[in-house]
N, C-alpha and C positions, 0 to 999 in steps of 0.2 A: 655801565656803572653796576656797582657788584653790593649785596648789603652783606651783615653776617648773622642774619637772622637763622636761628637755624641752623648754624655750621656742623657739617660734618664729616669729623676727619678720617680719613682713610690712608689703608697703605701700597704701594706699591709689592705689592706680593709676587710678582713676575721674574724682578728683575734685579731694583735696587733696593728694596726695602726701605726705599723712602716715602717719609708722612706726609700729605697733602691736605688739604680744608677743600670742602666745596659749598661754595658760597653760594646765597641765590641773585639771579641778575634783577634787576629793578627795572629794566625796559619790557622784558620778555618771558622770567619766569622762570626759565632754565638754571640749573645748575652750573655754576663756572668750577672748577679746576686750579685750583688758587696753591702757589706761584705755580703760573704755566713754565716751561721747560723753557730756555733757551731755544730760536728754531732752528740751530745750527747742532745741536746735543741732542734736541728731541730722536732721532735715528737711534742714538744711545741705546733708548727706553725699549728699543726695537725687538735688540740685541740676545733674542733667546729662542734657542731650539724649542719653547712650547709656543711661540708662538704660531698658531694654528693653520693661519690664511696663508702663509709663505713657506707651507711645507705640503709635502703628497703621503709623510711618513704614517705609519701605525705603528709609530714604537709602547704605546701603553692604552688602557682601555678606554681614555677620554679619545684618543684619537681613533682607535678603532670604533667607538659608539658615532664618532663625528660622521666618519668616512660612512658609514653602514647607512647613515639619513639622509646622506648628502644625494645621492641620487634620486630620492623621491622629494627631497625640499629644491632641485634643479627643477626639477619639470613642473613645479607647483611654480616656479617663476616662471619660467616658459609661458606656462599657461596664463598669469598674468596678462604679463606684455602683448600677450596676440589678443588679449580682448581687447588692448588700446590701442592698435597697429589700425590704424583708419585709414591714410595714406602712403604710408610706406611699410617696409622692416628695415632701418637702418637705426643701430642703435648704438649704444656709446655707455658701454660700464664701468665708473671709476671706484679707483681701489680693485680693482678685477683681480688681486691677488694669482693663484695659479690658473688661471683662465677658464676655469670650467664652465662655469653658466657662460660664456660666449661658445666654448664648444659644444655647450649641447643648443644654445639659440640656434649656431648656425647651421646645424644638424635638422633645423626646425624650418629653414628658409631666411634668416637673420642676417641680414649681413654685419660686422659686428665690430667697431675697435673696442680700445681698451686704456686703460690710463692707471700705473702702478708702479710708485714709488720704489717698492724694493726691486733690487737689480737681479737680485736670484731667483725671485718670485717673477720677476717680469718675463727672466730666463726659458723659467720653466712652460710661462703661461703664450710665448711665441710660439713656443713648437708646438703647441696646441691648437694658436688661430693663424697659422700662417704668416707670423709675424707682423698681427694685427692690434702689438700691443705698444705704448709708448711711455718714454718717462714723463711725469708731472708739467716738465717745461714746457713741452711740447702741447700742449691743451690749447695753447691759445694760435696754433695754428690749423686747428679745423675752421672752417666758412663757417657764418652765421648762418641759425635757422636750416641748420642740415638734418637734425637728428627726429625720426619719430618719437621714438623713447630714451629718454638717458636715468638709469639707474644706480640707486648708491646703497649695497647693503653693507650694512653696519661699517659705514665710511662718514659720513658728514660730524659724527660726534669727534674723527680726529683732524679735523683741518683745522688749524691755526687761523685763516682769515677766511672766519667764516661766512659773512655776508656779504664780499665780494665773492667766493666761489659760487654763490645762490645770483647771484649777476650774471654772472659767467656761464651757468647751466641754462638762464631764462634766457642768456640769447643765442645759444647753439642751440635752442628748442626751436621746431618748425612752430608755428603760430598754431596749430593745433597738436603740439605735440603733448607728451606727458613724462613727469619726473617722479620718481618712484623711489621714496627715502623711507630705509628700514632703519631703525634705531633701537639701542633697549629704553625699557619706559621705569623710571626711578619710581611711580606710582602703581605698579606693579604688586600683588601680593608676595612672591618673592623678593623683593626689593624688599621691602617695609620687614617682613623676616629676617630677613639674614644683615640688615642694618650696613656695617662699616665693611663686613665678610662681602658683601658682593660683589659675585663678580664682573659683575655686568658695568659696576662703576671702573675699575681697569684703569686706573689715576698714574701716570699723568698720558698716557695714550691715546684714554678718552679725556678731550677736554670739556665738551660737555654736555649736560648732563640733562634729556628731555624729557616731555611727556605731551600728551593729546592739544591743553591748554596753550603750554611754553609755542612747541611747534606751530601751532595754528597763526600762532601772536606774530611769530617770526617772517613764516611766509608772508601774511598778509602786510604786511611794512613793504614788501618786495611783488605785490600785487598778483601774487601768484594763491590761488584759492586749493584749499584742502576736497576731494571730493570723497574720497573714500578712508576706511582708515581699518585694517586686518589684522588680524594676529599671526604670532608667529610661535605656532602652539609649541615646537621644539626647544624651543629656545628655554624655556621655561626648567626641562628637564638639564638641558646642556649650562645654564646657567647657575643649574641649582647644585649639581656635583663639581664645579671647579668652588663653589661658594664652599662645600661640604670639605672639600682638600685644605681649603684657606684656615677653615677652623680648625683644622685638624682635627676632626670631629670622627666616633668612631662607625660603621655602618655605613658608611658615603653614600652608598651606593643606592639602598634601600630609603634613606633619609632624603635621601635626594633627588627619586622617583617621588615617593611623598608629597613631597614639596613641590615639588612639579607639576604633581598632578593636580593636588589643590590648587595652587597658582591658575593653573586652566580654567578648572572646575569654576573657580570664583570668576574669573575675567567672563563669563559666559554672561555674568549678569552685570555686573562693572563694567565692562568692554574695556581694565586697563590690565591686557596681559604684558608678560616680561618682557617680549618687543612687539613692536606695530610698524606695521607698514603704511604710509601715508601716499597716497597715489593723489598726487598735484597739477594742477593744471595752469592755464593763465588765466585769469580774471577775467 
């Protein structure tokens, strides 16, 4: 159930340049995505070379700044995940996009599938894990209780059915395993900045829309308990220059470091920077 306390509309700047509303949910907290896409169209939304996760290119400088962190934001997962490896390293990253964090996990000892919608992306991201990656469909053919860790960066905000996927991950989790869900946080000082510009909202992509609160509400319905919850201090600056493009605003660059860094700066004492990672466990 959706209220419209609050509404605010945004546009699809990516793709179609269509207007959206994001509503707040009245069970949970979160932001909904109002009207969601068709799930048959949604792929549509998909449909553009900037889209980030499904490409290896550096054709302009948001992808070259992406490419240039992405090596030291892989091993800062890495390093995660081996502080929750208790019993195993088998692990399971959905949305794995071009496969990298599986190739550098499994470069780490990881053994690793993968679970990725786009077919170019999934393309790319086989000959990377040895074609350890699969389509969507295929999820519900892994055994139950297999995985140490199953990971979702900045993936849970686009699935369609939402709380049966949170089903689905708590029972491919070994009984002591861990689920590790990166999101952006709409309660964010970038967020609250740049308003309807940002970009971290990504409508109708992103369907919806979290923060520490909403998430916490959600897991524990699905009795799965929040233990930790991190920043994702990058994000902030990466966030804040596609926001500066959307305005069409002049100085991108400089304004959007700025912004960035404040964004940090403040989250230090907030603890609500532009994304977090929630490292989840079972109850």
């Amino acid at each position: 159930m959706v209220t419209d306390d609050n509404a605010l509309k945004v546009i699809d700047h990516s793709v179609s340049g269509e207007e959206f509303t994001l509503i707040k949910n009245s069970e949970f907290g979160f932001l909904e995505t109002t009207p969601k896409p068709d799930p048959d169209k949604l792929p549509h939304y998909y449909e553009s070379k900037d889209y980030i996760s499904h490409t290896d290119s550096r054709r302009n400088l948001v992808e070259i700044l992406y490419h240039m962190v992405r090596g030291k934001a892989l091993k800062s997962k890495v390093k995660l995940i081996n502080e929750y490896a208790t019993d195993g390293k088998i692990l399971l990253d959905i949305g794995c996009g071009t496969g990298d964090f599986l190739k550098v996990a499994k470069q780490n000892g990881w053994y690793g599938y993968g679970i990725e919608p786009n077919a170019h992306a999934r393309e790319i991201a086989n000959k990377k894990t040895n074609h350890g990656v699969f389509d969507t469909d295929e999820l519900l053919k892994f055994k139950q209780h297999r995985f140490d860790v199953i990971t979702l960066w900045h993936v849970l905000e686009h699935l369609p059915d939402l709380e049966n996927q949170i089903e689905i991950y708590k029972k491919l989790l070994k009984p002591t395993g861990t689920l590790i869900i990166a999101v952006p946080n709409h309660k964010s000082y970038d967020a609250i900045y740049y308003q309807e510009f940002w970009a971290a909202y990504d409508a109708p992509r992103h369907l919806w829309h979290f923060c520490k609160t909403s998430m916490s509400a959600l897991l524990t319905k699905h009795n799965l308990k929040v233990v930790d919850v991190l920043p994702m201090k990058f994000d902030a600056y990466y966030v804040s220059l596609l926001s500066e493009k959307y305005k069409k605003a002049s100085f991108k660059l400089i304004r959007a470091f700025m912004t960035g860094f404040k964004s940090n700066l403040k989250a230090k004492r907030s603890k609500e920077a532009s994304s977090l990672i929630f490292v989840v466990k079972n109850e």
